[in-house]
N, C-alpha and C positions, 0 to 999 in steps of 0.2 A: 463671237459677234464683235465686229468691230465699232468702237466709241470715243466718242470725243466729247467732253462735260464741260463747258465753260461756267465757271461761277466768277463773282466778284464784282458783278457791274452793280450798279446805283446810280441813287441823285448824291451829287457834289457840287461846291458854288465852285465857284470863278476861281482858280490860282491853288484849287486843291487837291490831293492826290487820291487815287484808287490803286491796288494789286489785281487782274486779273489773272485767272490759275485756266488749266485747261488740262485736264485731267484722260490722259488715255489707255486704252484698254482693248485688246482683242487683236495685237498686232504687235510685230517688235517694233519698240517705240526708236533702240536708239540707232536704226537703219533709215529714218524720216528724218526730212529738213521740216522744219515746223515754222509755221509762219501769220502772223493774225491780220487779218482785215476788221474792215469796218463797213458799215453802210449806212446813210444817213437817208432819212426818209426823201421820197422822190429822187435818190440820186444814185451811182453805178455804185457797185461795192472798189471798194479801194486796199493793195495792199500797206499796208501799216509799217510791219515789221519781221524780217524773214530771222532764220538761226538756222546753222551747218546742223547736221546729224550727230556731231561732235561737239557743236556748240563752240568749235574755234572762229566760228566768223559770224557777225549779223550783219544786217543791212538795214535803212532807217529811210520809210517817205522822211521827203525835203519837211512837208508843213508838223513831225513828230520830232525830227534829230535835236538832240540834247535837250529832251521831256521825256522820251517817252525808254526803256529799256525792256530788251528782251534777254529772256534768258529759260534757262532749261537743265533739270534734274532727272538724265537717262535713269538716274536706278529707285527711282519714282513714278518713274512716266508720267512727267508732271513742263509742261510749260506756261513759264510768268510774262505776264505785261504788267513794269511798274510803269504809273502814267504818275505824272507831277506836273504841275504847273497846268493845270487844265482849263482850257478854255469853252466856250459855246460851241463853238465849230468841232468841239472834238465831241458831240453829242452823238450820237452812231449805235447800232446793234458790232458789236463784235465777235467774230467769229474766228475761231484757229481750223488751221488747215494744217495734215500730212500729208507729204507729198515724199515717193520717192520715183526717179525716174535710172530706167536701165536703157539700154541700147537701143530698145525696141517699142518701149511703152511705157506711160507714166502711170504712177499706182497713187490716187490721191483721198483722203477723207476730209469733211467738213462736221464740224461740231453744230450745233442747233440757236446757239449764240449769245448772247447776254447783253443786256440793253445798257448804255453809261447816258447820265442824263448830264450836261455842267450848266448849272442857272446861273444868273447872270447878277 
């Protein structure tokens, strides 16, 4: 059975940090690009932050680069979001996503999400 566990969200004020972890299980982890969105109440879900299957490359939304890092533990099957410097607007359910795609079709799971609150 394939899973994805996000833990690590909270309330945090203004300019402070959280780790979220996202925990997977039921599948070979280090074959998936992994990657976290977010979704803020009334608004489209958003990606965040993506990592290679290898963890040689990430990518960063514009409104995260130099706050937010991802990273990833294949012999864990473990992917991190350290968030720093946090603001209101990063207020959002987040959620990790696996993705791997072949020639023919994409193979994708989504975790159930963890809420990050930043007061103000």
């Amino acid at each position: 059975q394939v899973q994805l566990v996000e833990s690590g969200g909270g309330l945090v004020q203004l300019g402070g940090s959280l780790k979220l972890s996202c925990a997977a299980s039921g599948f070979t982890f280090s074959n998936y690009a992994m990657s976290w969105y977010r979704q803020a109440a009334g608004k489209e879900r958003e990606l965040v932050a993506h990592i290679t299957s290898d963890g040689g490359n990430t990518m960063y939304a514009d409104s995260v680069k130099g706050r937010f890092t991802i990273s990833r533990d294949n012999a864990k099957n473990l992917v991190y979001l350290q968030m720093n410097s946090l603001k209101p607007e990063d207020t959002a359910v987040y959620f990790c996503k696996a993705t791997r795609t072949t020639w023919s079709r994409e193979f994708y799971y989504w975790g159930q999400g963890t809420q990050v609150t930043v007061s103000s």
